[in-house]
N, C-alpha and C positions, 0 to 999 in steps of 0.2 A: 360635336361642334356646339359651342354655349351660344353663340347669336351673333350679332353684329353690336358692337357697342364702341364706336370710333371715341379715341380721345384727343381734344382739341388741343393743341400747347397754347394758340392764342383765340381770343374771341374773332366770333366770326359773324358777318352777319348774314351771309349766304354759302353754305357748305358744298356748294356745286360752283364756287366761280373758279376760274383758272386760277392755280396760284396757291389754292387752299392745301394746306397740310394736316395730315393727322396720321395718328398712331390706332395701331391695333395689335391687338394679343392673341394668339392661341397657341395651345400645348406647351404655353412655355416660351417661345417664340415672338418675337417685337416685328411688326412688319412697318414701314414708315411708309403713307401713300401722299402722292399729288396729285391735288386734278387739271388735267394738263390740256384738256378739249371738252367744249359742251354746248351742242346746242340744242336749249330747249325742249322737251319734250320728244325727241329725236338721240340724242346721243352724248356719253357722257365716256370721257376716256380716264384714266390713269396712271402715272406709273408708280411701281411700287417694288421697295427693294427690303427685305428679309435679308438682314445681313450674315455675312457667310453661310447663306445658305440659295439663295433665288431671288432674281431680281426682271420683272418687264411691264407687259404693260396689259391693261385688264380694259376690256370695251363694253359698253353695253349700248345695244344699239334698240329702239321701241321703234314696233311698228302696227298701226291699224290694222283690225283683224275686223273681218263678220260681229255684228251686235256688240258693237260697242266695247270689244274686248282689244287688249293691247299686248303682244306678242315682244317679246323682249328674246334677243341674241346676245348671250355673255360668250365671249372670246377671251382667251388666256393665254400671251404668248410670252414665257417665260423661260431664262436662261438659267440653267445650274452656274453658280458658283464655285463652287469647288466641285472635285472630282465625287468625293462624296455625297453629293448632294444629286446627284442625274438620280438613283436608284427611287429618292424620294419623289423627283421630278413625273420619274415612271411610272409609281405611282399613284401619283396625284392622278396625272392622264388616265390611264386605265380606270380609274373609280369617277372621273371626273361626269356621266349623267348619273351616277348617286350624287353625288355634289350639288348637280343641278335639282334634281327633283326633293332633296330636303332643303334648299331656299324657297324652292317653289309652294311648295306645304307650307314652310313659316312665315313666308309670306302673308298666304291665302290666310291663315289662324292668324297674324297679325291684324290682319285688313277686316277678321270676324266673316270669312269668306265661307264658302265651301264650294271646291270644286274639286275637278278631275283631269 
C-alpha cells in the first residue's frame, strides 16, 4: 500500500463535511468516496464505491482512552459487486488486522510517534 493520498475534483474547504467527494487509487483501481456522517472528533462515516468491483461504507469511530490517548474503530461493511469480486472481498477480510496495524505504524511515523 503507497499511503493515503485522496484526490479532490473540486476545492474544498473542509475535507470532513458531509457531502465531500474524492478519489483514491490503488493497484490499479479508482475508488470514489463521500463523506456521508461526521461528528466531530467522534465519528466520521463514508461511502465508498470501487467500481465493478465493491461498494459500502467505511466508519471510523475515536474514543478516549487512559493518558490522553485516543482509541479509533475502523469498520468496513462492504458488498461484492460482481461475482467475481466476493474472493477479493474474502480476502481483504481475512488480511483485514494486517490492514489495520500498517495504518496504524504510518500513522504513528506520520505523527513522528513511536509506539506499540
Amino acid at each position: 500500500m503507497v499511503g493515503w493520498n485522496p484526490l479532490f475534483p473540486a476545492d474544498v474547504a473542509d475535507e470532513t463535511s458531509p457531502g465531500t467527494v474524492f478519489q483514491t487509487e490503488h493497484d490499479g483501481s479508482e475508488t470514489i468516496w463521500v463523506v456521508v456522517r461526521r461528528e466531530p472528533g467522534e465519528v466520521i462515516e463514508y461511502a465508498r464505491v470501487t467500481p465493478g468491483d465493491r461498494a459500502g461504507l467505511v466508519r471510523v469511530v475515536c474514543s478516549a482512552e487512559e493518558n490522553d490517548i485516543t482509541a479509533a474503530t475502523v469498520t468496513y461493511e462492504l458488498t461484492a459487486l460482481t461475482p467475481d469480486a466476493n474472493a477479493a472481498l474474502d480476502q481483504f477480510a481475512e488480511q483485514y488486522p494486517d490492514f489495520l496495524e500498517h495504518w496504524r505504524q504510518a500513522i504513528e511515523h506520520a505523527m513522528g510517534w513511536s509506539g506499540g
